[in-house]
NUDO-640533 format. One line per field, with one value per residue (C-alpha): x, y, z; residue in three letters; residue number from 1. Coordinates in steps of 0.25 Angstrom, whole numbers. Last residue first. Layout:
# residues N
x	X  ...
y	Y  ...
z	Z  ...
resn	Ala  ...
resi	NUM  ...
END
This chain:
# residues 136
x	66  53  46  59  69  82  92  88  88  102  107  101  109  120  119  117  104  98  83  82  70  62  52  38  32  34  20  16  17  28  37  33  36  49  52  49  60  70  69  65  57  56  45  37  33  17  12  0  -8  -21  -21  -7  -7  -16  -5  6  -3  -4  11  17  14  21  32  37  38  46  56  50  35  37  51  49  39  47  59  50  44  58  63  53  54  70  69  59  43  39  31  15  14  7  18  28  18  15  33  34  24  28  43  38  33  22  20  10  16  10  22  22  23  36  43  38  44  58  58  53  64  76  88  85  84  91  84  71  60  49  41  28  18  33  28  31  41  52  65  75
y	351  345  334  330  327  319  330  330  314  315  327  319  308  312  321  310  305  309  311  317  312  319  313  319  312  322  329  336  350  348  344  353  366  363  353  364  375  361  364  359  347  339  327  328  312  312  301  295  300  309  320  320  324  335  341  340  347  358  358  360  375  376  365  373  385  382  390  401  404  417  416  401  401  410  403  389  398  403  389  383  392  390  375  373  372  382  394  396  401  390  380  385  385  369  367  374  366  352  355  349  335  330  315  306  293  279  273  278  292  286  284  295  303  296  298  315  314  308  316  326  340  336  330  330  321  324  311  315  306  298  281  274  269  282  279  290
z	-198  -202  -209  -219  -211  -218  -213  -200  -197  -204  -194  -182  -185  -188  -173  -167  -160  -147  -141  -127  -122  -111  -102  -97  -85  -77  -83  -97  -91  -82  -91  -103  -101  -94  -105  -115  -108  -109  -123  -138  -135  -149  -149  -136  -134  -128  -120  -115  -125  -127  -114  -115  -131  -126  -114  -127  -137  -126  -122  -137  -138  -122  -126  -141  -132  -121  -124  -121  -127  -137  -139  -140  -151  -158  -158  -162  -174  -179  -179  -186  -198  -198  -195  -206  -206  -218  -213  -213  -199  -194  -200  -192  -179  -182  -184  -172  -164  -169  -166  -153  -160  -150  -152  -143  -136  -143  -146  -161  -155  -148  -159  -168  -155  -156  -171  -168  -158  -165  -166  -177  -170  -157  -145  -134  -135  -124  -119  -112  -105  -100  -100  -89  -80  -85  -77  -77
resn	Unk  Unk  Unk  Unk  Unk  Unk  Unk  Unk  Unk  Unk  Unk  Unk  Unk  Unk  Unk  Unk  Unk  Unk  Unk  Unk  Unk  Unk  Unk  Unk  Unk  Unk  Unk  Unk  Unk  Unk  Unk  Unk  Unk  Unk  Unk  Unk  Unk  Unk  Unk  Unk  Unk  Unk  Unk  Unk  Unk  Unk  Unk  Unk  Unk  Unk  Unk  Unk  Unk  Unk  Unk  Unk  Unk  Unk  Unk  Unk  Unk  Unk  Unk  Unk  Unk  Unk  Unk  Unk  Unk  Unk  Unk  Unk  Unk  Unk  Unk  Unk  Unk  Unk  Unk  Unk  Unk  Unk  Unk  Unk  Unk  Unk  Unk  Unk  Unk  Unk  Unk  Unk  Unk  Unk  Unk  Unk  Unk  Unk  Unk  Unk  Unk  Unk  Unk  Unk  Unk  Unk  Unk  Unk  Unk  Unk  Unk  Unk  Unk  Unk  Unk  Unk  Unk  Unk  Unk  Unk  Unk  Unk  Unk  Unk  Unk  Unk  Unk  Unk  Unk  Unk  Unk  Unk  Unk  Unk  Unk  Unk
resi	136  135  134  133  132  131  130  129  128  127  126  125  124  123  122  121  120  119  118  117  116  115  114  113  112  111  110  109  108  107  106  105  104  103  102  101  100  99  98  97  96  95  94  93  92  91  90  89  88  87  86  85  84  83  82  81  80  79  78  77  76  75  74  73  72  71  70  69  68  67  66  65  64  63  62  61  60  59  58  57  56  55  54  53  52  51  50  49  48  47  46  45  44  43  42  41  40  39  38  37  36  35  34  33  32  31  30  29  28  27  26  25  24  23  22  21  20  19  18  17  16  15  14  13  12  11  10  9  8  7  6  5  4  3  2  1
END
């Protein structure tokens, strides 16, 4: 595939660790706007009064998506996605979770979205998970 400009939404899929946030960093630095998916867990965590960590974390997205599908994470995000449009050119989605989101999202923020699969080895990916500080 041949992109001749640049995608309004760039959505970066991958294993916990392998780059995505360093990939979205990257590009947030060029000028697109960031949405971290793992955002709206970590937010609903945190308005509850629980410690963020994989277990509490976990129990909140599982809840989320027996309440919304799968696509749960997409239809909270979707709102703040549709604003940051209306304010920059781009938007990179740090952490889709399934194909149930793309399906939410692609026709809602246009056929110019693109997805990236972000891959590093499995070393690598342990050691970048064991030195985080920020968040599981």
């Amino acid at each position: 595939m041949t992109i001749t400009e640049t995608p309004r939404a760039l959505a970066l899929v991958g294993m916990p660790g392998a780059g995505k946030t360093l990939c979205a960093r990257h590009l947030e630095r060029r000028g697109f706007f960031q949405f971290r998916f793992g955002g709206i867990v970590v937010d609903e965590v945190l308005r509850r009064g629980l410690v963020i960590n994989p277990e509490n974390e976990r129990v909140v997205r599982e809840e989320f998506r027996s309440k919304d599908g799968m696509a749960a994470i997409a239809l909270h995000a979707l709102p703040h996605l549709k604003a940051a449009l209306a304010s920059y050119k781009s938007i990179i989605i740090d952490g889709l979770y399934s194909f149930s989101e793309y399906k939410i999202l692609s026709p809602e923020l246009g056929a110019s979205m693109v997805v990236v699969a972000i891959v590093s080895s499995r070393a690598l990916r342990y050691q970048r998970l064991a030195s985080r500080e920020d968040r599981p």
